[in-house]
C-alpha positions in Angstrom: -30.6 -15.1 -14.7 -33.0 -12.1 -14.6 -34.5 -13.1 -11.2 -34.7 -9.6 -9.5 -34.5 -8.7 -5.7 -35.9 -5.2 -5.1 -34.3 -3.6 -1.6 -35.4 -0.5 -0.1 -32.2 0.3 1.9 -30.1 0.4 -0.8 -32.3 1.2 -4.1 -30.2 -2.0 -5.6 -31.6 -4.7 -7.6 -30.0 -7.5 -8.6 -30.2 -7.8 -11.8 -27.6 -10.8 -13.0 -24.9 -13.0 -11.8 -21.6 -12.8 -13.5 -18.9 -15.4 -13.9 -15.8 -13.4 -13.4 -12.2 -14.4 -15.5 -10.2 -12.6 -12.7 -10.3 -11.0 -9.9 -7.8 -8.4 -8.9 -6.3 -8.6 -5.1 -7.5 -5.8 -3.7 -10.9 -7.4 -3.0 -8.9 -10.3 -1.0 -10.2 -8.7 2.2 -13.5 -10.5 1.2 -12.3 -13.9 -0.4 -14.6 -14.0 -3.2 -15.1 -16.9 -5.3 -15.9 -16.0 -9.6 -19.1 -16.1 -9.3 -20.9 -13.1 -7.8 -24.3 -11.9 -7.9 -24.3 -7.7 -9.5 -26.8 -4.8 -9.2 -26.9 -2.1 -11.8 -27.8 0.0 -9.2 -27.5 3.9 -8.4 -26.6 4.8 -5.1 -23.4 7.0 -4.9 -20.1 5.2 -5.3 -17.6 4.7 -2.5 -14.4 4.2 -2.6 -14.0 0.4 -2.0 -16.9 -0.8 -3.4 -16.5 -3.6 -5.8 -17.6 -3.7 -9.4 -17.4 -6.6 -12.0 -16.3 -4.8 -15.2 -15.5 -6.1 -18.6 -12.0 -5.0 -20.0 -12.6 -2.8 -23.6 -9.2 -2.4 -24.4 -5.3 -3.2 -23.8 -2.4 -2.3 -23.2 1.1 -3.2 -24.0 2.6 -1.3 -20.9 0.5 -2.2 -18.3 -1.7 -5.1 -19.1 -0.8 -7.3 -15.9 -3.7 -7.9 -12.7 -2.6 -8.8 -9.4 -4.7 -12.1 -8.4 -5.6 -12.3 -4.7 -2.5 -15.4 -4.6 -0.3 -12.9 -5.4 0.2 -14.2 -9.0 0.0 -12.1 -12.1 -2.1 -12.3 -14.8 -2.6 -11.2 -18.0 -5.3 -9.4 -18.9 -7.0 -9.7 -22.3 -9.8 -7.5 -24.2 -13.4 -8.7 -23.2 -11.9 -10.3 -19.7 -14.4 -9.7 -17.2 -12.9 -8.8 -14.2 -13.6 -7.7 -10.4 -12.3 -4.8 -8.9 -12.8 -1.9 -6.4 -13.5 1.2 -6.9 -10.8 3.8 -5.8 -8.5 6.8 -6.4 -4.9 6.9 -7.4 -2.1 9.9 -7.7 0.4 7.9 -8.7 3.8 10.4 -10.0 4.7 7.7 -12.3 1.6 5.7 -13.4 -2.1 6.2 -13.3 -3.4 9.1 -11.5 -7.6 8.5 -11.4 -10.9 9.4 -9.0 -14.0 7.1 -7.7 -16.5 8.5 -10.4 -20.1 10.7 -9.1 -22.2 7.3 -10.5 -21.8 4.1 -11.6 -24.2 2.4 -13.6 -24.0 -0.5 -15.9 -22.5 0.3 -19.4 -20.2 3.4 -18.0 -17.0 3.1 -19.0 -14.3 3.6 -16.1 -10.3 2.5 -16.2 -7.8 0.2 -14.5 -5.6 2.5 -12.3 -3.9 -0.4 -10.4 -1.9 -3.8 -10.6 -4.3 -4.9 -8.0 -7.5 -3.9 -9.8 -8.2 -0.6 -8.2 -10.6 0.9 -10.8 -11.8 4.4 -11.4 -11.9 7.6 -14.1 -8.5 8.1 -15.2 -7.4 11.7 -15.1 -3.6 11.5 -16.3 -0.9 8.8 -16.4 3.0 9.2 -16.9 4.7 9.6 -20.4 6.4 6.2 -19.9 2.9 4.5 -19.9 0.3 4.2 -22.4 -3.4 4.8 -21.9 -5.2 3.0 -18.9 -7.1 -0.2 -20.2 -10.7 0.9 -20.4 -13.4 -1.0 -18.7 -17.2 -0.9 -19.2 -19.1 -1.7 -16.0 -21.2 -4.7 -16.0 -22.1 -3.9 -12.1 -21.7 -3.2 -8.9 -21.0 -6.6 -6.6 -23.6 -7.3 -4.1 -24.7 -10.0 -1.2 -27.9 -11.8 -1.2 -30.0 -9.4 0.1 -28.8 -6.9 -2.6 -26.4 -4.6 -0.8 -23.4 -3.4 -1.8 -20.3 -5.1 -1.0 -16.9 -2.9 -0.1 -14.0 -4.0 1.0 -14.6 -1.9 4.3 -17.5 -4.7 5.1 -14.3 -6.9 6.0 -11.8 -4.0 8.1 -10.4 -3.7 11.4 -11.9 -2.1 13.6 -9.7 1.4 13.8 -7.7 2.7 16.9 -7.4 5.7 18.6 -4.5 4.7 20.5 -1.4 2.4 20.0 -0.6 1.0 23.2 2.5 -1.1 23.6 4.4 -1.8 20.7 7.6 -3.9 19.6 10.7 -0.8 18.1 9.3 0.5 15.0 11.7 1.2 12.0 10.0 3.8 9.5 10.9 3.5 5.6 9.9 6.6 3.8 11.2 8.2 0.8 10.8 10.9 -1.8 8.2 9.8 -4.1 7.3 5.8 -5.8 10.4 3.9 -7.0 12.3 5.5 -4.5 13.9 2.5 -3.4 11.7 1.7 0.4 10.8 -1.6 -0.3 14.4 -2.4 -1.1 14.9 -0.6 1.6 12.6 -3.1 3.7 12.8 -5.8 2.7 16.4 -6.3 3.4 16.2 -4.9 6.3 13.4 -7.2 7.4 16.2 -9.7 6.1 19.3 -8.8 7.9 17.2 -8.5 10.9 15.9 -12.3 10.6 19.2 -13.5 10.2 20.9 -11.8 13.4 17.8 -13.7 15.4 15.0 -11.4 15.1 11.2 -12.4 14.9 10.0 -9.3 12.7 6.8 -8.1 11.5 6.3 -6.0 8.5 3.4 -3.6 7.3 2.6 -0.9 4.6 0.5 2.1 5.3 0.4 4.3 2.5 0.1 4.4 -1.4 -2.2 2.3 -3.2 -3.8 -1.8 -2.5 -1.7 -4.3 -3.8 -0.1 -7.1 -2.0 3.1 -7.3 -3.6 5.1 -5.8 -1.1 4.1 -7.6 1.6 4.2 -10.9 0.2 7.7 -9.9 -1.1 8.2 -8.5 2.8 7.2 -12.4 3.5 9.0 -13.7 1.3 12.1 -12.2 2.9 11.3 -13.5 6.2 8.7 -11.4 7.6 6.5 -13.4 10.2 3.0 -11.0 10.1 2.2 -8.9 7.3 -0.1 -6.1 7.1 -1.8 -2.9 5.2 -3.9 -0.7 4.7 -6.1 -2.6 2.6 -6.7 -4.7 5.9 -8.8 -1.3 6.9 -10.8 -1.4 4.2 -8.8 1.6 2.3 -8.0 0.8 -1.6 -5.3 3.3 -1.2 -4.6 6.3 1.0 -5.4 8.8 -1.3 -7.2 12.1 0.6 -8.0 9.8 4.0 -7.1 12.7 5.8 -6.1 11.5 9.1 -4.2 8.4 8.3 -2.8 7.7 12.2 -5.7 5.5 13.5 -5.2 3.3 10.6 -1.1 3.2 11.3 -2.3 2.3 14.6 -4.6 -0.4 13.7 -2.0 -2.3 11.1 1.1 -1.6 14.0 -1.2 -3.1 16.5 -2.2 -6.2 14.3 1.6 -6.6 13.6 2.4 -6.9 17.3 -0.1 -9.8 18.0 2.8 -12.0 16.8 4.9 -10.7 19.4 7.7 -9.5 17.0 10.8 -8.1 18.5 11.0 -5.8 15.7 8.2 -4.0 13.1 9.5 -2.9 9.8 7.0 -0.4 8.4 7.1 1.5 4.5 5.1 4.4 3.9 4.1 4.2 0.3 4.6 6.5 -2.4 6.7 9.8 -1.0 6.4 12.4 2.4 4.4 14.7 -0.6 2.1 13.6 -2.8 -1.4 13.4 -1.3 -1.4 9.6 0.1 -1.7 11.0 3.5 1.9 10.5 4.7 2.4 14.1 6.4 -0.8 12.8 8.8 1.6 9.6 10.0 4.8 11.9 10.4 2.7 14.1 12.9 1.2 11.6 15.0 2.6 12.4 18.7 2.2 8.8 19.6 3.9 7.1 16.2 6.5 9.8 16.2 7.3 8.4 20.1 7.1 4.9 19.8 9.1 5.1 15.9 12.5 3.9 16.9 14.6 5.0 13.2 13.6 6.7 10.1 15.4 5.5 6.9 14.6 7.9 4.1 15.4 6.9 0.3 15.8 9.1 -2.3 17.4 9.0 -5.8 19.4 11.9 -5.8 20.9 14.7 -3.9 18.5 17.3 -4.0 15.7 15.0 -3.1 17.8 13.5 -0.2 18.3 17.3 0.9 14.6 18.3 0.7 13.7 14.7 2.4 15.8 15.9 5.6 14.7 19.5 5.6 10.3 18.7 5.0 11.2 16.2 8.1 13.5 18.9 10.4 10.7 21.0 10.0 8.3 18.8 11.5 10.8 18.0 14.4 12.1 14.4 13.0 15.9 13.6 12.1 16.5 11.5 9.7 18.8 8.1 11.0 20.0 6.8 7.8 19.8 7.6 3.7 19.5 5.1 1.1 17.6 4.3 -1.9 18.9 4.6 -5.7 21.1 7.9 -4.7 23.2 5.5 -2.6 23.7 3.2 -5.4 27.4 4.3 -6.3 29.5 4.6 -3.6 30.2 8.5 -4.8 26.3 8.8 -3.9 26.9 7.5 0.2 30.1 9.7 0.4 28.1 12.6 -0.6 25.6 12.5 1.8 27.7 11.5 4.7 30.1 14.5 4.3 27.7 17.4 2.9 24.7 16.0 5.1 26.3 14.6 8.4 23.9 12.0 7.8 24.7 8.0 7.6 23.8 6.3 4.2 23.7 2.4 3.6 22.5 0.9 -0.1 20.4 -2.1 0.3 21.2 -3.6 -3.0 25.1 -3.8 -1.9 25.5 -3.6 1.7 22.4 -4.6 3.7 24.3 -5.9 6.3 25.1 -2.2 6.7 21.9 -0.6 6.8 20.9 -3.1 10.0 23.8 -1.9 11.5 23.4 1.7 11.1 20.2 1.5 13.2 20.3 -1.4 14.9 21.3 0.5 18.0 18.3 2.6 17.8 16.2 0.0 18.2 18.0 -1.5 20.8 17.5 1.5 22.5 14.0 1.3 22.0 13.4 -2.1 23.1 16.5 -4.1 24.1 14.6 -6.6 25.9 14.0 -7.5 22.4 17.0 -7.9 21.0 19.5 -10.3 23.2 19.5 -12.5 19.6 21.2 -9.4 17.6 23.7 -8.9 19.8 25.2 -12.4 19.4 
């Protein structure tokens, strides 16, 4: 189809429509079917904006896409597939930037299991080269504009308001061991009688976690893709979206939010802009802070003392011996629960907290 639509907003045309194989997950926010109509237009790229690309290459370390079910996929050479464009520093994968133009034949790269796309910069030594794409173009509606995921997001908030206990899961860096760390908590918690609600609001879109958060009883989900964001890389002032996703959380009336900031306190996915919010540090009822080995347990509780906030419990892959937990309770003063053996544990350890928060809330945990 070469049927062309000229708009004068924009400076799009539509030049095609394209059948797509796949589409990754972090275009959910729009729920688009295969077949979308393209542009191979000039304006300047946004993060967000979603692009129907055709796969050049593979990859036999990271050749999976993230469907908007949830399910993997594989993905094959000359797959054409829908993304978004978007920006990624990820310490042990991809690390990649929304290109300066995007026009039909340029060749960008998968950065993300959710089909976050952009020019790859660097990647980890584990990992072999990003699976290059050439861009077919960018996604449009009928009157030729630009679709980005942002066309679907919540509105943002200034202010939290009134808010079930929040317990905050942070950690040193990516495979730290927070959505472990979550996701058994969000179990232990479900099983003493809590109704909880579970978000991400950091690192990059993908919906893994919070299905898996679902999965482990979890009764509202949330992230920061639901704002529009494809990750949280250099957004600055990431509080009004915290805000938003807590807020969504609590229209399920949870007695408790679970909440994992993604990828580490450093590492330029906006964390330090949560941790310094007046009103999230107030209404945050526990920190549990994963780390993978002494020294980054250590630095985890000093970055945080500096910024006022004390640390309620450590766990993650340094508390996976029991050497590890005896460690950090003697040298740091500090309680430390491991998920994978003792989650029954870790909702102890703060479960007072947030009945001290909020123990209108929790009459079924104290059964």
């Amino acid at each position: 189809m070469n049927k062309t639509d000229q708009t004068t907003d924009t400076h799009y045309t539509v030049v095609k429509i394209v059948e797509a194989d796949k589409l990754g997950s972090a275009t959910s926010p729009l729920g688009l079917a295969r077949t979308v109509a393209v542009t191979n237009g000039s304006r300047t790229p946004q993060a967000g904006d979603v692009i129907a690309v055709r796969t050049l290459t593979d990859s036999a370390t990271y050749n999976m896409l993230e469907l908007p079910t949830g399910r993997l996929a594989k993905i094959n050479p000359g797959d054409v597939v829908i993304g978004v464009l978007g920006r990624r520093r990820a310490l042990k994968g991809f690390v990649g930037d929304v290109p300066q133009a995007v026009d039909a034949g340029d060749q960008l790269h998968l950065l993300s299991l959710g089909g976050v796309i952009g020019y790859c910069t660097g990647h980890h030594s584990s990992l072999g080269d990003a699976i290059k794409v050439e861009v077919i173009g960018v996604v449009c509606d009928e009157k030729g504009r630009a679709l980005n995921i942002a066309d679907a997001a919540l509105p943002l908030r200034a202010n939290l308001g009134e808010t079930a206990p929040i317990v905050m899961v942070a950690g040193t860096s990516m495979n730290s061991g927070k959505t472990f760390a979550a996701t058994e908590l969000i179990k232990q918690a479900t099983r003493a009688g809590l109704q909880v609600a579970a978000g991400k609001l950091s690192g990059v879109a993908c919906l893994r976690d919070t299905l898996n958060m679902t999965d482990h009883g979890a009764i509202a989900t949330a992230s920061f893709l639901d704002c529009g964001l494809p990750s949280t890389v250099d957004v600055g002032d990431l509080s009004p979206v915290a805000k938003t996703i807590i807020s969504r959380l609590n229209e399920s009336s949870p007695d408790l939010i679970v909440i994992e900031l993604g990828d580490g306190i450093l590492g330029g996915y906006s964390v330090e802009s949560i941790l310094d919010d007046p009103e999230l540090r107030e209404q945050t009822a526990a920190i549990i802070f994963c780390a993978s080995d002494y020294v980054g347990a250590w630095g985890g509780i000093e970055l945080l003392r500096k910024r006022g906030i004390e640390i309620d419990v450590i766990s993650g892959s340094v508390t996976d011996s029991k050497m590890g937990e005896d460690y950090i309770q003697n040298e740091f003063g500090i309680p430390a629960a491991n998920s994978k053996r003792n989650g029954a544990l870790l909702f102890e350890l703060i479960k007072s907290k947030v009945e001290a928060a909020g123990p209108q809330k929790l009459v079924g945990a104290r059964a």
